[in-house]
C-alpha positions in Angstrom: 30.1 12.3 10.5 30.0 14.4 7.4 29.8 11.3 5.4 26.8 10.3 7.2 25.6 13.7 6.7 25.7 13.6 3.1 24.4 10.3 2.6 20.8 11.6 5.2 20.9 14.7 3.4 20.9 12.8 -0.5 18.3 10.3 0.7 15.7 13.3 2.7 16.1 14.7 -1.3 15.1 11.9 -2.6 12.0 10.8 -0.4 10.9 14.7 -0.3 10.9 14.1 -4.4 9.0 10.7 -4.4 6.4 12.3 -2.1 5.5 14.8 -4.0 5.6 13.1 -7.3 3.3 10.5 -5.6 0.8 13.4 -4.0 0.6 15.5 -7.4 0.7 15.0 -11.3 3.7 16.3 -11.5 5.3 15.6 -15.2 8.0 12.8 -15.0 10.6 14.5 -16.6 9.8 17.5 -14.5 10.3 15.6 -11.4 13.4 13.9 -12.6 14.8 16.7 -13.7 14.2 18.8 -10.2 16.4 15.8 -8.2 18.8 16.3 -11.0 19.3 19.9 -10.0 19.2 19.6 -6.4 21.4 16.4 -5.6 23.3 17.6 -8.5 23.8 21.0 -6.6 24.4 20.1 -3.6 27.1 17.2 -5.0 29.1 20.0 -6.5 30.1 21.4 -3.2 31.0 17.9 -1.2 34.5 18.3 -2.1 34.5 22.0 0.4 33.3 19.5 3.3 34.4 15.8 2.2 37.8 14.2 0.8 38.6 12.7 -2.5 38.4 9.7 -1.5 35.1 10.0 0.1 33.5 11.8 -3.0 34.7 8.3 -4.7 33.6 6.1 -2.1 30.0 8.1 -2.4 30.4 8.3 -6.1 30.0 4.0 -6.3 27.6 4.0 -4.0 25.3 6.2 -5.4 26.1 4.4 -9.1 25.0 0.9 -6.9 21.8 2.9 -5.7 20.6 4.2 -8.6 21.3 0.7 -10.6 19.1 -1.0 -8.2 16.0 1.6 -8.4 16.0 1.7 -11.6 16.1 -2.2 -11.5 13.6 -2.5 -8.8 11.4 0.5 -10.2 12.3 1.9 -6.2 11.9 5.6 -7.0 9.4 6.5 -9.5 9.7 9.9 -9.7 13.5 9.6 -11.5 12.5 6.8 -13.1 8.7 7.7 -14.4 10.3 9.2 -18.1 9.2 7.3 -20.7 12.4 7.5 -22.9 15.0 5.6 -22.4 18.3 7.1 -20.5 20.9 6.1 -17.8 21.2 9.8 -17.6 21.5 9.4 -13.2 23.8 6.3 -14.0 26.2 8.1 -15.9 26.2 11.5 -13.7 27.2 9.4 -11.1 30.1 7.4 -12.7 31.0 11.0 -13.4 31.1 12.4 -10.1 34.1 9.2 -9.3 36.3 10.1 -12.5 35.9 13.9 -12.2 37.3 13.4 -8.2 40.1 11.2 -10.0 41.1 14.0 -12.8 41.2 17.4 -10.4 41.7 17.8 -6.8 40.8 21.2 -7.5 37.3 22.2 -5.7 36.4 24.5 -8.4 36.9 22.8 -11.4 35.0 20.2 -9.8 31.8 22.2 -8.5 32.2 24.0 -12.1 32.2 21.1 -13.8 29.5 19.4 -12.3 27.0 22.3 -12.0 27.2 21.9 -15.8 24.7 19.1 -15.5 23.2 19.9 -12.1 22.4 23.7 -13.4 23.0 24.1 -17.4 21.0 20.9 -18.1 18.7 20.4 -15.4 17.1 24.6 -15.7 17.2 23.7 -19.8 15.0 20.5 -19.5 12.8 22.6 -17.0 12.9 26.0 -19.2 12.1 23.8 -21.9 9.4 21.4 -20.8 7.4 25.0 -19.4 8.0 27.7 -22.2 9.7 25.6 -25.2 6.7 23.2 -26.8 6.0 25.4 -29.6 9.2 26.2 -30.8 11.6 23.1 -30.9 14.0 20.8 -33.8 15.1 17.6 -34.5 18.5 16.4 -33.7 19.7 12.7 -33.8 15.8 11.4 -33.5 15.5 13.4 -30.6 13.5 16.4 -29.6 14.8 19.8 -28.4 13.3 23.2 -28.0 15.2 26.2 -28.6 14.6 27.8 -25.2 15.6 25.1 -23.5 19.0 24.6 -25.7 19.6 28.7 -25.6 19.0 27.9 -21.4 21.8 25.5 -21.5 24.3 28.0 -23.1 23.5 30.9 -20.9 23.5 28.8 -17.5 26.4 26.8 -18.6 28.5 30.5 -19.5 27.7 32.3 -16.1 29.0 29.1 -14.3 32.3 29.2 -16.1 32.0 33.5 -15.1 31.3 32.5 -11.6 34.1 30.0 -11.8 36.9 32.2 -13.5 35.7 34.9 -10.6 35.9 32.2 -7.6 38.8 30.1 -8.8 40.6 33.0 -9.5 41.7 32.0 -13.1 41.5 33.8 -15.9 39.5 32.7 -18.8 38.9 34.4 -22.0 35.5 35.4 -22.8 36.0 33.7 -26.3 37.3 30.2 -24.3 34.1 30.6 -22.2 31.6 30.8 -25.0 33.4 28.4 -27.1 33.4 25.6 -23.7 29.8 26.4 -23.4 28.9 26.1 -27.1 30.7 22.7 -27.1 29.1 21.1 -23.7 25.7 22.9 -25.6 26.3 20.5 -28.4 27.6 17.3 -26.5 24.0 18.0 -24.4 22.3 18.2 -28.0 23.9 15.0 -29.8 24.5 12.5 -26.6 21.9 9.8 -26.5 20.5 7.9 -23.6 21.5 10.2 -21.1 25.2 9.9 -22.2 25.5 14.1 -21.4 26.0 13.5 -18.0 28.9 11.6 -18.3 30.3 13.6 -21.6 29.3 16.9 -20.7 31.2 17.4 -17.0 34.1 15.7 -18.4 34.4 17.5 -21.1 34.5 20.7 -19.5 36.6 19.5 -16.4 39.1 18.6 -19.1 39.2 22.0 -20.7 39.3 23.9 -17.8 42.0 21.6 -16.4 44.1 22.4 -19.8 43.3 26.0 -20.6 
C-alpha cells in the first residue's frame, strides 16, 4: 500500500506541474526546477515509510519513466529547457546507488536534499534575482546568487543532518562538503550534478 502511495503521490506532482506549465508562461527551467524540488523532497523521506529494496525497485522505475518522457516528449514542463541535460535521468539512477551505499535514513534524506534543496532553490534564486550578476565556467552560465544559494542551502542541510542524525560534524567538514558539492554543481555538464553531487556527499558523510 505505501508503495502505491508513493507512486499516486509522484504522478499527482507531476500532472499538478504539467497543468500549470500548460495554463501559464511559466519559464522552463523554472518549472523543471520546481518538480526537481518537490519529488526531490518528498523522495528524501521514502526511506522513513518504504524499504531498501522498494526505494530501488522505485528508483528503476522512475529511471524507465523519465527515459520514456523525455523520449516521447510526455511531460513538457521537465522537458521544455532548451539545453541539453539528463539532469532527472541521473537523479534518479542516484536515488538506486545511494539506497545501495547506506541503510542509514539520514545520510540518505541528507544526501539527497542536496539536489532536491541546494540545487533546485539555486536554479530558482538564480533564474529570479541572479541575471545581472553571473560568470563563465566550463561554457556554461552561472550567477553568483544562485551558486552562493547552493552553498548556504547545501550547509544548513548538513546542520540539520548532524542535529537529526545525531553525529557530530565539524563546522570546518561542513563547509568544506558544501564547498565541494558547490563546485561538482559548478563543473558537471549535462545534468551530471545529480548523480555526482548526492554521491559525493553520501560518501563523505558515510566516511567522516
Amino acid at each position: 500500500m505505501d508503495l502505491l502511495i508513493t507512486l499516486v503521490v509522484t504522478f499527482i506532482i507531476l500532472i499538478i506541474n504539467e497543468l500549470w506549465w500548460r495554463k501559464r508562461d511559466v519559464h522552463g527551467e523554472f518549472s523543471r526546477k520546481f518538480v526537481h524540488v518537490t519529488v526531490g523532497c518528498y523522495v528524501a523521506f521514502w526511506p522513513f515509510y518504504l524499504s531498501w529494496t522498494q526505494i530501488e525497485l522505485l528508483s528503476v522505475a522512475f529511471f524507465v519513466v523519465v527515459a520514456l518522457s523525455k523520449y516521447l516528449n510526455l511531460f513538457h514542463a521537465i522537458n521544455s529547457v532548451q539545453r541539453p541535460t539528463w539532469g532527472e535521468l541521473f537523479f534518479a539512477l542516484s536515488v538506486g546507488i545511494i539506497a545501495l551505499m547506506t541503510h542509514d535514513k539520514w545520510i540518505y534524506a541528507a544526501s539527497v536534499l542536496q539536489m532536491a534543496l541546494a540545487d533546485g532553490l539555486a536554479a530558482i534564486i538564480g533564474i529570479r534575482f541572479g541575471r545581472k550578476v553571473s560568470y563563465r565556467i566550463l561554457g556554461h552560465t552561472k550567477s553568483i546568487v544562485g551558486t552562493l544559494t547552493f552553498f548556504i542551502v547545501s550547509f544548513l542541510i548538513l546542520v540539520a543532518f548532524e542535529h537529526f542524525g545525531k553525529i557530530h560534524l565539524s563546522l570546518a567538514w561542513m563547509v568544506i562538503a558544501s564547498a565541494l558539492a558547490c563546485i561538482l554543481e559548478n563543473v558537471a555538464a549535462y545534468g551530471l550534478d545529480n548523480l555526482l553531487v548526492p554521491l559525493v556527499v553520501a560518501f563523505l558523510l558515510i566516511h567522516h
